[in-house]
C-alpha positions as CSV (number, residue, x, y, z in Angstrom):
1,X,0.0,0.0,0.0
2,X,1.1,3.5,-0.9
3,X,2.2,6.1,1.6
4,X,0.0,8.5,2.4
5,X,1.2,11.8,4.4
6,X,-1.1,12.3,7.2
7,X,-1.4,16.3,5.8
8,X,-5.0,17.0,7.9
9,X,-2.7,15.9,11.3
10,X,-0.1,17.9,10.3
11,X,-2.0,21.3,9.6
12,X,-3.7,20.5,12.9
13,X,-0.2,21.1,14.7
14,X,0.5,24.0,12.7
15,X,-2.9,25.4,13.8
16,X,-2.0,24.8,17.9
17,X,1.9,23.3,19.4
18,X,3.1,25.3,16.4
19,X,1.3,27.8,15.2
20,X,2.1,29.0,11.7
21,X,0.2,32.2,11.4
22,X,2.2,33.5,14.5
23,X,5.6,32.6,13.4
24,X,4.5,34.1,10.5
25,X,3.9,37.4,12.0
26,X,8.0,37.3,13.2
27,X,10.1,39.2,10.4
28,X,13.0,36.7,10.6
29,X,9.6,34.0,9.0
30,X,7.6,36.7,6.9
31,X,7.5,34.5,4.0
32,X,6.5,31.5,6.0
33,X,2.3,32.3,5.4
34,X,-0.1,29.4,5.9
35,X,-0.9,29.3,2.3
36,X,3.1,28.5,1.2
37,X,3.7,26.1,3.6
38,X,0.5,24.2,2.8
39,X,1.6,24.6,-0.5
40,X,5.3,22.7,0.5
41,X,3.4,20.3,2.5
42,X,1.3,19.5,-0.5
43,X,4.8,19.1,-2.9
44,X,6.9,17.0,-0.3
45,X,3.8,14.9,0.1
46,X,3.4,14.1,-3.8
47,X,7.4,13.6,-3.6
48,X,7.0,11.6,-0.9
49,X,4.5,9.1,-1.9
50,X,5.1,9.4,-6.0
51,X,9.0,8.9,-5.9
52,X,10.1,8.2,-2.6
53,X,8.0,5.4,-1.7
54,X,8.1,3.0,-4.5
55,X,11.8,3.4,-4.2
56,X,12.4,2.5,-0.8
57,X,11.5,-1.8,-1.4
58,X,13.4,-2.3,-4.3
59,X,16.2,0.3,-2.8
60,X,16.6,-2.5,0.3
61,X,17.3,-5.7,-1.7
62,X,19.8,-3.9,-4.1
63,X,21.6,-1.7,-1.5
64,X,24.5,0.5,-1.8
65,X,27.1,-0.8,-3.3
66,X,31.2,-0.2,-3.5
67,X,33.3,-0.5,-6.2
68,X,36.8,-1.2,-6.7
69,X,37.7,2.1,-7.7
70,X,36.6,3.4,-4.4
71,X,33.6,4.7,-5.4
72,X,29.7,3.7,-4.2
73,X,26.9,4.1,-6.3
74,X,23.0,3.9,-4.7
75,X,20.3,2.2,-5.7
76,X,18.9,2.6,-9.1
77,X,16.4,5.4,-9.4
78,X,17.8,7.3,-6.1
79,X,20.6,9.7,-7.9
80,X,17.3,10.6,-10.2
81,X,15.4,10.9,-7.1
82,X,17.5,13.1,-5.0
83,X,17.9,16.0,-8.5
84,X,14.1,16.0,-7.9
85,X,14.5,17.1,-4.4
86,X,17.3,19.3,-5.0
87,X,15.2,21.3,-7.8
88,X,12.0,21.8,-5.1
89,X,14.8,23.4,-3.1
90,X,14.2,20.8,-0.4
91,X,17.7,21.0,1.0
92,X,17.8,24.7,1.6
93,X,14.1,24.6,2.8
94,X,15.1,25.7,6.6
95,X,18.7,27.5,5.3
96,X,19.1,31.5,5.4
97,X,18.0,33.5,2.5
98,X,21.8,35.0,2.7
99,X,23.1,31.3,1.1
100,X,20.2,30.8,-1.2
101,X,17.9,29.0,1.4
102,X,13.8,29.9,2.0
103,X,14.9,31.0,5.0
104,X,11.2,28.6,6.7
105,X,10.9,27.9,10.6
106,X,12.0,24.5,11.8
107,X,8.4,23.9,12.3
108,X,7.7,23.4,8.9
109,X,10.7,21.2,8.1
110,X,9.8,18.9,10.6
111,X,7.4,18.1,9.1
112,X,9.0,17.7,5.4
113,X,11.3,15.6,6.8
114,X,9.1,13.2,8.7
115,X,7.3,12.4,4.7
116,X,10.8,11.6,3.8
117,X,12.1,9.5,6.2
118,X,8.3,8.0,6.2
119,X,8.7,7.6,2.7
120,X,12.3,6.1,3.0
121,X,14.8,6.5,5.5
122,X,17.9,5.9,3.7
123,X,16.8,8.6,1.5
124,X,16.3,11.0,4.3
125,X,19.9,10.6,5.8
126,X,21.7,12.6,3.2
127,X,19.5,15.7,3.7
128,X,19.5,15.1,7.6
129,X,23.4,15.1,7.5
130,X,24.3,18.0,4.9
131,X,21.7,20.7,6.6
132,X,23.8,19.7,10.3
133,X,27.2,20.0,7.9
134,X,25.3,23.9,7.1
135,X,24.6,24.6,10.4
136,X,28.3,23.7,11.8
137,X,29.9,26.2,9.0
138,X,27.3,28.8,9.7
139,X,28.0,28.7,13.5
140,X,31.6,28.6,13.4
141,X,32.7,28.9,9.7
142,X,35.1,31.6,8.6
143,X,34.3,33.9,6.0
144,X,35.9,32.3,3.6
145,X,34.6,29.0,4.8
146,X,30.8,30.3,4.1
147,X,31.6,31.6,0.8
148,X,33.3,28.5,-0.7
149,X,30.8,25.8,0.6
150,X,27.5,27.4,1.8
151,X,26.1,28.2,-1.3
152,X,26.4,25.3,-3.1
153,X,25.5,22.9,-0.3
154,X,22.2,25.1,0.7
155,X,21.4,24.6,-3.1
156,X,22.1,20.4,-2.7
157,X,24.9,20.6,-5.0
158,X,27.0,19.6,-2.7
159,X,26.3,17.3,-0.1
160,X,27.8,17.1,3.8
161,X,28.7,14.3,6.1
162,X,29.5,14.0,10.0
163,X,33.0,12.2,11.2
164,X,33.5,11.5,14.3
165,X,33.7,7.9,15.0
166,X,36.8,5.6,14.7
167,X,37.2,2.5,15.1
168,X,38.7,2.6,18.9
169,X,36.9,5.8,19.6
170,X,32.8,5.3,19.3
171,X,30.5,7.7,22.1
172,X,34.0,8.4,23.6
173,X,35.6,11.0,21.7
174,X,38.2,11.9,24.0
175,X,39.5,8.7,22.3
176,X,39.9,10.1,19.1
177,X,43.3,10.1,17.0
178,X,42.6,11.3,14.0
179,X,45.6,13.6,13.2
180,X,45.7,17.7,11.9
181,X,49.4,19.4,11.3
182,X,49.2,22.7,10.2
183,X,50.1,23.8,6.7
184,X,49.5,27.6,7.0
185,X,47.1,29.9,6.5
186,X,44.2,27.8,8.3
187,X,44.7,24.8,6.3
188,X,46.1,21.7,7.6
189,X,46.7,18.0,6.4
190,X,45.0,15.1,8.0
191,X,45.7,11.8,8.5
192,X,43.4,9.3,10.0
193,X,40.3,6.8,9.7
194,X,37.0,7.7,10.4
195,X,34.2,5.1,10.5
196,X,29.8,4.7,10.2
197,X,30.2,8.0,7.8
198,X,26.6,8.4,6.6
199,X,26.8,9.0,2.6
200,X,30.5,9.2,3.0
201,X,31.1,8.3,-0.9
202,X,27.8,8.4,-2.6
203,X,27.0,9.4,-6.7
204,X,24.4,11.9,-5.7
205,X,26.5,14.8,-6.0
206,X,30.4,15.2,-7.4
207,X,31.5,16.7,-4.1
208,X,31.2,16.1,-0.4
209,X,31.9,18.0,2.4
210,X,33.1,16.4,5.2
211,X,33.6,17.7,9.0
212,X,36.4,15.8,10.6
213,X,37.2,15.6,14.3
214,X,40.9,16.0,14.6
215,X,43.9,17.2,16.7
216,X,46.4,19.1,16.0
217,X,50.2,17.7,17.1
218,X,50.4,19.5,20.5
219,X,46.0,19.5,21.2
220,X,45.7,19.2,24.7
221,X,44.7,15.6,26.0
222,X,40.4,14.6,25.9
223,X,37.8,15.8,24.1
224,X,39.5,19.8,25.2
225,X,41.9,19.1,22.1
226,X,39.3,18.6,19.4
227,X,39.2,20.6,16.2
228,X,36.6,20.6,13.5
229,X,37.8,20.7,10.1
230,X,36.1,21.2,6.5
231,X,37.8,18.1,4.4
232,X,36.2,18.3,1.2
233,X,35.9,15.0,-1.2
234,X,37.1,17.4,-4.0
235,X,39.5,20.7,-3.3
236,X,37.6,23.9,-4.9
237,X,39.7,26.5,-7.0
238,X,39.7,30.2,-6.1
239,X,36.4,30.5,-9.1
240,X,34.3,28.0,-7.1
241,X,35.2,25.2,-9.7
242,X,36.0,21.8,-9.0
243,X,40.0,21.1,-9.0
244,X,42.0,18.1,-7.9
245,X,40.7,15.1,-5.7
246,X,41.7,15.0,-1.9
247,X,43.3,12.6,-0.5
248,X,40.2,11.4,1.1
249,X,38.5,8.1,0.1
250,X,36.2,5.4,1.0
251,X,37.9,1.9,1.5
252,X,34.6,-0.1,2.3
253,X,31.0,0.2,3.4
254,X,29.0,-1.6,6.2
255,X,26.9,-4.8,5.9
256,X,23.8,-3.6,7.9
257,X,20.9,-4.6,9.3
258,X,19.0,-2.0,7.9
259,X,18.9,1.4,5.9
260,X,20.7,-0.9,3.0
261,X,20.6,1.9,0.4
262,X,21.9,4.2,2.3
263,X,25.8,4.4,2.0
264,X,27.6,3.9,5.6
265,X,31.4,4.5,4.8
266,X,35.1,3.9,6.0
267,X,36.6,6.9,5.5
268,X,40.3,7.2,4.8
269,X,42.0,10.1,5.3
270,X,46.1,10.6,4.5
271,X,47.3,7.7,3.2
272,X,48.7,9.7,-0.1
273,X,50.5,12.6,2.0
274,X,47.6,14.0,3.4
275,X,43.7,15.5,3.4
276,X,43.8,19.2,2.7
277,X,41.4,20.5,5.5
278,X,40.2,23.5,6.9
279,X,40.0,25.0,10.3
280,X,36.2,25.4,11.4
281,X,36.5,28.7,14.0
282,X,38.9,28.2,16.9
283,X,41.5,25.2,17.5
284,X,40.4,22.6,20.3
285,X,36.8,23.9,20.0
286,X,36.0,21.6,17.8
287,X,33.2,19.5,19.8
288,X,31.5,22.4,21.0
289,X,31.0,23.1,17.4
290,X,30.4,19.5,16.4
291,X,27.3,19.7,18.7
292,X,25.8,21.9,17.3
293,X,25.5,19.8,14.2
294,X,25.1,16.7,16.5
295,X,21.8,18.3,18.1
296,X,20.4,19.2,15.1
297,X,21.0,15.3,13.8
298,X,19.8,13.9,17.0
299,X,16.4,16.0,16.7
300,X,15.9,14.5,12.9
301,X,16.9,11.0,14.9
302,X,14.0,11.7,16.5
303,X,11.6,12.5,13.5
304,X,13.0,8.9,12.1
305,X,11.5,7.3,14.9
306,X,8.2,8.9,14.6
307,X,8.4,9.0,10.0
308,X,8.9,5.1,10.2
309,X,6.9,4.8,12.9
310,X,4.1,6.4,10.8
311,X,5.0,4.6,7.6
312,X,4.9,1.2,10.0
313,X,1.1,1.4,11.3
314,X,0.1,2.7,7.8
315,X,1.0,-0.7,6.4
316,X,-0.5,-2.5,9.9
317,X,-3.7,-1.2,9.4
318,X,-3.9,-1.6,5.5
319,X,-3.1,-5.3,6.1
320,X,-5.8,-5.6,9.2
321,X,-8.5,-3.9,6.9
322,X,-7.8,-6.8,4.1
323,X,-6.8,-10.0,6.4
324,X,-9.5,-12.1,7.4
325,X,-9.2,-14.6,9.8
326,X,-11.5,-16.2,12.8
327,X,-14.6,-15.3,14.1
328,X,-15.5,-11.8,15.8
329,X,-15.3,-11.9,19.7
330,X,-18.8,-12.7,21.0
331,X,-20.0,-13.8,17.9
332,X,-19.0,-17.3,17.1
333,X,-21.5,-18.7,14.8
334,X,-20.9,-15.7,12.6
335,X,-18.2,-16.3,9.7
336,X,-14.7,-15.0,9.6
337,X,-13.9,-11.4,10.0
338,X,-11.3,-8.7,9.1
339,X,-8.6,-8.9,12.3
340,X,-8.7,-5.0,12.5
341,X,-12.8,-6.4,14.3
342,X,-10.4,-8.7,17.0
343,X,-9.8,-6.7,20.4
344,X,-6.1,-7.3,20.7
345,X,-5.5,-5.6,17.4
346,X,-7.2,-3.1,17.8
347,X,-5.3,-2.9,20.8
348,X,-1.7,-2.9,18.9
349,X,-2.9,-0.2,16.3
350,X,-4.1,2.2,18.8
351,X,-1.1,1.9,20.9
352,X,1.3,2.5,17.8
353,X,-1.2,5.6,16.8
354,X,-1.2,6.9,19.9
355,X,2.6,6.8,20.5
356,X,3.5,8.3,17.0
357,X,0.9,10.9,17.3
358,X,2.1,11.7,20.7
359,X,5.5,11.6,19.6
360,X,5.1,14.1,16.4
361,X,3.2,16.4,18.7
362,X,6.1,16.7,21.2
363,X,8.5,16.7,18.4
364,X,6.6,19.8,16.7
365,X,5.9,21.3,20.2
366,X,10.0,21.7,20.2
367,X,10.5,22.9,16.8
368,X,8.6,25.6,17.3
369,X,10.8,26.0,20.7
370,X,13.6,26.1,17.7
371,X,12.3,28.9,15.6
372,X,11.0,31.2,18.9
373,X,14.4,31.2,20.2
374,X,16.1,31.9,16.7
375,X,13.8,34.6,16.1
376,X,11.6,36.0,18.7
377,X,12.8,39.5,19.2
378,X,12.9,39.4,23.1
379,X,15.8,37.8,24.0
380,X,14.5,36.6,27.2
381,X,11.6,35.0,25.5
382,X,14.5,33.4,23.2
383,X,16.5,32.2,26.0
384,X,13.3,30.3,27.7
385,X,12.8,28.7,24.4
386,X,16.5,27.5,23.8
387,X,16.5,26.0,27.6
388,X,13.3,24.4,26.7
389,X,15.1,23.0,23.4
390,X,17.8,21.6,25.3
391,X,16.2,19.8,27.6
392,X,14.0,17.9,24.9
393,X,16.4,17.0,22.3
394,X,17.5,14.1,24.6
395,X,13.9,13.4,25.0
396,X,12.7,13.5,21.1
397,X,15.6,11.3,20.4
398,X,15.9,9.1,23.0
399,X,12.1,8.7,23.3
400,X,11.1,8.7,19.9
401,X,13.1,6.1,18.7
402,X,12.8,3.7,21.2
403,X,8.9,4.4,20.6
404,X,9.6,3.9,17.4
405,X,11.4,-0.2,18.1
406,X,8.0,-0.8,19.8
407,X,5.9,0.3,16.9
408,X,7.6,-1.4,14.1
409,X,7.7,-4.5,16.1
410,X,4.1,-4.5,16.7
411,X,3.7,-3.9,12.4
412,X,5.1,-7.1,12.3
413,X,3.0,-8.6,14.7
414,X,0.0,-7.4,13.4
415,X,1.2,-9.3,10.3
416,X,1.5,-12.8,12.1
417,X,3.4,-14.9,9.9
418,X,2.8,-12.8,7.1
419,X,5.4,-10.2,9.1
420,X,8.1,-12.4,9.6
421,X,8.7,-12.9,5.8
422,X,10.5,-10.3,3.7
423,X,7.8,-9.3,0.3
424,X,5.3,-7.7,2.9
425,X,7.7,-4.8,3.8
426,X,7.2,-4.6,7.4
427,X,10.0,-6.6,8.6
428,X,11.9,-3.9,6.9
429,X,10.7,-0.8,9.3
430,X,11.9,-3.1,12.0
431,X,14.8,-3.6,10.5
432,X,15.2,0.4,9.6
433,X,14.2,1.4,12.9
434,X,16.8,-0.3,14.8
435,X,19.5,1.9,14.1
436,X,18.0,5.0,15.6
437,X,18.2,4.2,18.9
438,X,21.9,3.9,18.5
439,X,23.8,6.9,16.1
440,X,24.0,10.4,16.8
441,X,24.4,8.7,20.6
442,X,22.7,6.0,22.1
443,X,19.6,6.1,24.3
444,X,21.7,6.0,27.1
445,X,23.8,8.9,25.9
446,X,20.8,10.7,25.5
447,X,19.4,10.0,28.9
448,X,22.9,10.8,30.4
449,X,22.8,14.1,28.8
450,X,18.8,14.3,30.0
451,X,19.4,14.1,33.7
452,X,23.1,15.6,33.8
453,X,24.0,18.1,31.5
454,X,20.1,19.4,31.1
455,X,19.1,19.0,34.8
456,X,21.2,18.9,37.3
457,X,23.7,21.1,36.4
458,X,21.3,23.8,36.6
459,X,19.2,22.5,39.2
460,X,16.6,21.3,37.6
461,X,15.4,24.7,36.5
462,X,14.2,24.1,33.4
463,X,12.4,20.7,34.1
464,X,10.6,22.3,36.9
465,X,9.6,25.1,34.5
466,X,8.0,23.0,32.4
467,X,6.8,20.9,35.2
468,X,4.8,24.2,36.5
469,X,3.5,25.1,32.7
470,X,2.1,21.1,32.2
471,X,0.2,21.9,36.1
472,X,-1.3,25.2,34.5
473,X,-2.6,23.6,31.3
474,X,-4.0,20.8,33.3
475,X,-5.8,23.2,35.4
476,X,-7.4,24.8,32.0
477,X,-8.9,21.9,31.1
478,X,-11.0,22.8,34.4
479,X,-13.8,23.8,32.1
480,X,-13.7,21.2,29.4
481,X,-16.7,19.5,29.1
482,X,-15.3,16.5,26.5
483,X,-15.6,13.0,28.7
484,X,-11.8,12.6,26.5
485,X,-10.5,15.6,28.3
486,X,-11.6,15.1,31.7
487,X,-10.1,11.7,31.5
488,X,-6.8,12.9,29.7
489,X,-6.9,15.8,32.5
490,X,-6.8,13.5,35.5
491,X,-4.2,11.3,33.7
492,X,-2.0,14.3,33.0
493,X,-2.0,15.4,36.4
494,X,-0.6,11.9,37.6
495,X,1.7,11.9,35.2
496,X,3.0,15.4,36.3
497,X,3.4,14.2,39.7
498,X,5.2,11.5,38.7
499,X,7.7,13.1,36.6
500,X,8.2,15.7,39.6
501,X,9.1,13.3,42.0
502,X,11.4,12.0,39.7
503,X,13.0,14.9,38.8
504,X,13.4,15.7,42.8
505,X,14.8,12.0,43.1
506,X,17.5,12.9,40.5
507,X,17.9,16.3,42.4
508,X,18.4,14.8,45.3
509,X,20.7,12.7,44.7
510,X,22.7,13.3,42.2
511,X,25.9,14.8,44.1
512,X,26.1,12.1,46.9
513,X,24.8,9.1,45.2
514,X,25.2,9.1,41.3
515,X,25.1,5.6,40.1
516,X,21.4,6.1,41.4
517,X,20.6,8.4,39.5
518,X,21.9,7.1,36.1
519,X,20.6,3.4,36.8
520,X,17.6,5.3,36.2
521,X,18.3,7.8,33.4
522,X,16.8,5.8,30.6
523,X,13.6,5.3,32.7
524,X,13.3,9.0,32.8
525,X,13.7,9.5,29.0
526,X,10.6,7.4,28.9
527,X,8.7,9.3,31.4
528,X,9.3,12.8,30.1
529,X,8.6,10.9,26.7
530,X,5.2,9.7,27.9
531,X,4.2,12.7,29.9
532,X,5.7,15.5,27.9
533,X,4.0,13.5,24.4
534,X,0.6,13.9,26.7
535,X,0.9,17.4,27.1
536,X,1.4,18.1,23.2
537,X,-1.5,15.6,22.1
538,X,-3.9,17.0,25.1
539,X,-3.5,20.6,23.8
540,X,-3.9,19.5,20.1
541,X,-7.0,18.2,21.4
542,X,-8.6,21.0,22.9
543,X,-8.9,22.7,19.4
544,X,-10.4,19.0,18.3
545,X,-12.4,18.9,20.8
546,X,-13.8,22.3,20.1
547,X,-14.6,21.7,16.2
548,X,-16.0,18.3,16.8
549,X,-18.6,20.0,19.3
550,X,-19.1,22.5,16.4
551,X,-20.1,19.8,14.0
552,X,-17.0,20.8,11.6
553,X,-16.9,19.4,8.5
554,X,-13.8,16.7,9.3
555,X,-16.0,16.1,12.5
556,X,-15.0,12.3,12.1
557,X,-11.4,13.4,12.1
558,X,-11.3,14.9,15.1
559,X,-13.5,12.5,17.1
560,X,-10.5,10.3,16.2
561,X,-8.1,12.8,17.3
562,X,-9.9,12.4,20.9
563,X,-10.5,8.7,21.4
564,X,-6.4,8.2,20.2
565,X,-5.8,10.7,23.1
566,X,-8.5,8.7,25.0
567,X,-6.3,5.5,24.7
568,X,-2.5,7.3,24.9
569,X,-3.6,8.2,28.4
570,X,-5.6,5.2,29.8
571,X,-3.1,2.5,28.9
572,X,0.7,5.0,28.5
573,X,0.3,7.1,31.7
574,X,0.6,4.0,33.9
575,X,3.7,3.3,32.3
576,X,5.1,6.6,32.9
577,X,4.2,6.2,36.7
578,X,5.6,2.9,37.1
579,X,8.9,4.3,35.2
580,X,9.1,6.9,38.3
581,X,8.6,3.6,40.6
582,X,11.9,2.5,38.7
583,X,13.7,5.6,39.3
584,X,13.2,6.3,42.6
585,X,13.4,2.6,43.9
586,X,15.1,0.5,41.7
587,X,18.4,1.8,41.6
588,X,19.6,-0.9,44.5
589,X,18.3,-4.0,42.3
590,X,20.1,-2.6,39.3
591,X,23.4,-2.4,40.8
592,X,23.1,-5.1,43.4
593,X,24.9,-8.2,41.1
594,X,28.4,-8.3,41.4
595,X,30.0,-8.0,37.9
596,X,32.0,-11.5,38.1
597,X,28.1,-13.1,38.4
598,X,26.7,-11.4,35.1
């Protein structure tokens, strides 16, 4: 069955976590009106479903391949494919104006990329990884830097890759040995080998634009010695041509699990007298700048989980619409029925509904966190914003795509049998899906940074902030009359109390007793997940809620909208209490077994 954007949910979210016609009103988004970005929605969709799609089944049995030249060619159709995105302008959707971009909010490329990576993930990497490769050069980037590169990558001519890993040195950088002497003049040489480079060596575009995580001779030791460097596939002349190659190739590429047509290089750098490279900003600054691209990739992580998520019950409930098999519950001497009539399915495709839609609300909720503290014009109105960003990136990864292992699992399930064999497709979402909850940092990493860097080093400011705005909504619902409110009301508010006493656990504790603590990190990326994804979909709801009781037109829509909420809160919110249970009191069971008995 085809893909088919869910474009009435997404102009719903654009009506209420992220409202379009005020970002609109901000000068820095002028051109961002409602009726252009329905009109992107409506092209990306099309593009989505009409190219993207039908690509993505036969783009997993061929995969990637390498030659022995040391070049990799995709998939057939997928070099076609990505010139079609790069005339809609899809790369530079979210880029400034200043380097050829539309200069749009991050609201509205979330959503553009979800109907990608919906569509198929292995095409959405490349994108996901050049706009972070932008981003880094537009932070930190000299002058120069900008005007040799931006342009051309904004446009998608050139595309952009993340190195950081090597093959001693995964999540711990300080490891890292990949060497930069200085040449002069900015430039250095480097020498090393790089590994899991996304689109490393791929014929989409003739050059690449690699950031490299070096050190220069005399860096001081850890991750404090880090550099960033441009290493591009192909050195540029002084007219913006194309000159010589660098010394700069792919050796191999992975066997994976999943994302098969998506390239996942080993980068070698040196081994013919060295990779010309380029400083990015200061010496030894280099992962503070690195970050910045890092966050951005972990928040389109995040909108993986929720794309194939989407993509995963799409092909669930097409198959429980058509498969007919025993009688209905209750009914026995009638014949056969569809399985979407048996309770337990039902069951299954509400809970990976609920959790997507959840998911994509939270995820939009923080985007337009993104574009408020980019652009608002007070600046304490921007810092609020960018604290409130920081604190959910670890949650819109972490959450998301562990939501998202859950989801595609149950797609198979739904299947029976029928799963389990390859020509249905959704053993391959499965397969996809497992790599999110591992690059761009594990859920663990994300969870670390969750309850260290983005609560208790500030003392749980921000967390508590949010805690006290999630109390005030749920005391607006006060007046709601909707039998779906009231219950997602009374459910929010145990959810907030549990995610308090959580957070004053963490507080608490986190000085004198910190194995505690992070024994329980990952439960608490799942109870912000749950609680936080409760808050979004409850206030999407209200405006449902309100044109349902109108008799609107899509009344049927948003009665849907409700009794999804209806079940997210009955059956999730449990789980998010009994993950604060875990927290607070199951630290001593989780580090009780000596490690000679494992």
């Amino acid at each position: 069955m085809p893909y088919n954007a869910p474009l009435k949910e997404f102009q719903l979210l654009l009506e209420t976590v992220a409202p379009i016609a005020e970002l609109s009103k901000l000068e820095h988004f002028a051109d961002a009106t409602p009726d252009t970005v329905s009109a992107i929605l409506d092209e990306t969709s099309k593009f989505a479903s009409e190219v993207l799609d039908p690509l993505n089944w036969p783009g997993d049995r061929e995969g990637a391949k390498r030659h022995a030249d040391n070049t990799v060619t995709t998939p057939k159709g997928f070099k076609e494919a990505y010139q079609g995105f790069k005339a809609m302008g899809g790369m530079g959707l979210p880029m400034p104006q200043e380097f050829g971009g539309m200069g749009l909010p991050r609201s509205v490329a979330t959503l553009t990329d979800e109907m990608l990576h919906s569509s198929c993930m292995s095409f959405g990497l490349m994108p996901m990884l050049t706009q972070g490769a932008i981003e880094a050069v537009l932070l930190a980037g000299s002058d120069a830097l900008k005007a040799t590169f931006l342009e051309k990558m904004v446009a998608g001519e050139w595309a952009g890759t993340m190195n950081l890993t090597e093959p001693h040195a995964g999540s711990d950088l300080a490891l890292v040995k990949t060497r930069a002497d200085r040449i002069g003049d900015g430039t250095y040489k480097i020498f090393g080998t790089k590994i899991y480079i996304t689109f490393g060596e791929h014929d989409w575009t003739k050059q690449i634009v690699h950031l490299v995580l070096a050190r220069t001779p005399d860096a001081p030791e850890g991750v404090k010695g880090i550099s960033l460097f441009v290493v591009p596939k192909m050195l540029v002349n002084k007219d913006g041509s194309l000159g010589e190659r660098n010394d700069a190739y792919c050796v191999s590429i992975e066997h994976k699990l999943g994302i098969h047509a998506s390239p996942t290089a080993v980068m070698q750098y040196g081994d013919n007298g060295g990779a010309v490279g380029y400083l990015v900003g200061e010496e030894n600054r280099g992962l503070e700048y690195m970050f910045i691209m890092m966050n951005l990739a972990r928040f389109g992580v995040g909108l993986q989980g929720i794309g194939i998520a989407e993509r995963s019950y799409q092909r669930a409930v097409s198959y429980a619409r058509d498969r007919v098999q025993s009688r209905d519950v209750g009914a026995p001497k009638n014949p056969s029925v569809p399985i979407i009539r048996h309770p337990d399915i039902r069951r299954l495709l509400l809970r990976m509904r609920s959790q997507t839609e959840a998911a994509r609300a939270l995820a939009m909720a923080t985007a337009y966190a993104i574009d408020l503290a980019e652009a608002h014009p007070d600046p304490e109105t921007r810092k609020a914003n960018q604290a409130f960003v920081d604190l959910m990136i670890p949650v819109v990864k972490g959450w998301s795509t562990e939501m998202a292992q859950e989801v595609t699992s149950n797609g198979v399930q739904v299947h029976g049998g029928m799963g389990f064999v390859e020509e249905t497709g959704a053993a391959q979402y499965y397969r996809d899906a497992r790599i999110t909850t591992i690059y761009e940092g594990t859920t663990a990493i994300q969870a670390n940074d969750l309850i260290g860097r983005k609560m208790a080093r500030e003392g749980g400011m921000t967390a508590k902030s949010l805690i006290n705005a999630m109390r005030i909504f749920a005391d607006s619902l006060d007046g709601q009359n909707n039998v779906h409110l009231k219950a997602a009301q009374q459910r929010l508010r145990a959810g907030i109390d549990a995610m308090a006493r959580a957070v004053d656990f963490n507080l608490a504790n986190f000085n004198t007793n910190v194995r505690a603590c992070f024994a329980g990190s990952v439960p608490m990326v799942k109870l912000f997940g749950i609680v936080c994804g409760a808050w979004a979909l409850t206030r999407v709801c209200v405006e449902a809620a309100q044109r349902s009781a109108a008799n609107h037109p899509d009344k049927a829509f948003y009665d849907a909208k409700l009794a999804t909420l209806r079940f997210y809160v009955d059956t999730m919110m449990p789980e998010a209490i009994a993950a604060a249970d875990v927290i607070v009191n199951g630290a001593e069971g989780t580090l009780a077994l000596e490690e000679a008995a494992f």
